[in-house]
C-alpha positions in Angstrom: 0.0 0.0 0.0 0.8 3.5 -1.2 0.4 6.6 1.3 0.9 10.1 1.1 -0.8 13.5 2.4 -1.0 17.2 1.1 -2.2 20.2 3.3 -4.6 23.1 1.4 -6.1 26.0 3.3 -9.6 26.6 2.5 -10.4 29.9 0.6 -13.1 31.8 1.1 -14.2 31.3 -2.9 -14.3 27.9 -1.9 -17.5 28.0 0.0 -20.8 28.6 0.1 -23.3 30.4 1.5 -23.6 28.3 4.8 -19.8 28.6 4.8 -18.8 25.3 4.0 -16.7 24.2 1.3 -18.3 23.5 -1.9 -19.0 19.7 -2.7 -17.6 20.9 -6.0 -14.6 21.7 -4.9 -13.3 18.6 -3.7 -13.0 17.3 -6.8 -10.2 20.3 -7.0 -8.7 18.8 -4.1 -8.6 15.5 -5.1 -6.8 16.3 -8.1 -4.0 18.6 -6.2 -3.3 16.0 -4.2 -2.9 13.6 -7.1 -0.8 16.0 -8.4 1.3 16.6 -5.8 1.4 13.3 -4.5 2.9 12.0 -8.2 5.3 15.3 -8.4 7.0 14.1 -5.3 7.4 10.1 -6.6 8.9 12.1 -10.2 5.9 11.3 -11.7 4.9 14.4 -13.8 1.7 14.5 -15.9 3.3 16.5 -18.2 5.6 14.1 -18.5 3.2 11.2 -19.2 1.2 13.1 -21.6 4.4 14.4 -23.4 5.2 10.5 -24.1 1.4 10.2 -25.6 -0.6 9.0 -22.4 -3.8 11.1 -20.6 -4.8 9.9 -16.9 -8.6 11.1 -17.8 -11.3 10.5 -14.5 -13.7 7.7 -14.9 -15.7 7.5 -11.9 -15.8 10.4 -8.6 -17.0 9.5 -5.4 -17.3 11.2 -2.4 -18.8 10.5 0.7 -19.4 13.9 3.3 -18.9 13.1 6.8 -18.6 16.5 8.5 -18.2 20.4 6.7 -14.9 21.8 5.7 -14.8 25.5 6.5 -13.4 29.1 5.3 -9.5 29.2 6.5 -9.3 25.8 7.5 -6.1 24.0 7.1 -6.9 20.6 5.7 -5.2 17.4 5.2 -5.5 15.2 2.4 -4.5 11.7 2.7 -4.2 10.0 -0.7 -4.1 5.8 -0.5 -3.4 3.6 -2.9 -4.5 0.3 -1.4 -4.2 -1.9 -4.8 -1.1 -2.2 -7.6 -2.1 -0.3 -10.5 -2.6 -2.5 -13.2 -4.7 -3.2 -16.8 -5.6 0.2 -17.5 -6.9 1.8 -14.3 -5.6 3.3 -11.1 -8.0 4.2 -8.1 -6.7 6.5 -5.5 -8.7 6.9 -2.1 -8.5 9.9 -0.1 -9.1 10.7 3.3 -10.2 14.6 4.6 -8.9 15.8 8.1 -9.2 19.3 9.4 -6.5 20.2 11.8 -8.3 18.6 14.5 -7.6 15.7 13.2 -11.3 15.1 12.3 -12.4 13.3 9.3 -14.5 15.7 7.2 -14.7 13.7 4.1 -14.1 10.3 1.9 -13.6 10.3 -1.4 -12.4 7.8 -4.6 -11.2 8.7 -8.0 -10.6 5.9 -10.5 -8.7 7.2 -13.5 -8.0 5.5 -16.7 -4.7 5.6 -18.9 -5.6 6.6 -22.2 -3.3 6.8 -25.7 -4.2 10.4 -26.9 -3.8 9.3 -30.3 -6.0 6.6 -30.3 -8.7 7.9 -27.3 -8.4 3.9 -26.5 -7.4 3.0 -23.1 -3.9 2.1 -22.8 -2.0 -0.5 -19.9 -0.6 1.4 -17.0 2.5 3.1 -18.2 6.1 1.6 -17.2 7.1 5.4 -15.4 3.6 4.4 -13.4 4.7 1.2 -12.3 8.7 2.0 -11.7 8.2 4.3 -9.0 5.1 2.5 -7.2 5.8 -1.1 -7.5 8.1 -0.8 -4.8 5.2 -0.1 -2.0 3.4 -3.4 -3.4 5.8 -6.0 -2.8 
């Protein structure tokens, strides 16, 4: 298993009129953290789409336990409980505020895609070379 965190302070465009975060918006989150997450393992997107592959979202769930709020410092736990492998990757993520309370659960299932072809594509080897490692 795969784990990793990212802290983002909540803005005050980020919520709505009863001052919690958007549900929206965690979709934002998720993606930071994905981001962020694969920046820090040398894994750039840019990178993988520059060799001819897209990471495109396929399914988005999440599951709102308690309300994020304006100025809160949040921590975003990313999981990756399962080996990549075939063409899909699922990342799990885990909302804390800096109480330690978890506000929120959420999934992202991404698919590798060849951009010229739109078809999905097996997990590339950059993918695989820096996570096999926690899956031993």
């Amino acid at each position: 298993m795969f784990e990793s965190e990212v802290q983002i302070r909540v803005r005050y465009a980020e919520t709505d009129q009863m001052g919690y975060v958007y549900h929206g918006n965690y979709a934002a989150y998720y993606e930071v953290t994905r981001t962020e997450v694969f920046r820090r393992l040398g894994i750039e997107y840019k990178e993988m789409e520059a060799t001819g592959t897209m990471m495109p979202v396929l399914e988005l769930k999440s599951k709102f336990i308690r309300p994020a709020k304006y100025d809160d410092l949040l921590t975003i736990k990313l999981l990756l409980k399962s080996k990549p492998h075939g063409t899909r990757i699922k990342f799990e993520y885990e909302v804390y505020n800096e109480e330690g309370t978890l506000l929120t659960l959420g999934e992202t299932l991404m698919v590798f895609v060849d951009m010229k072809t739109g078809r999905p594509t097996e997990v590339p080897a950059l993918i695989h070379g820096k996570l096999d490692e926690y899956f031993s």
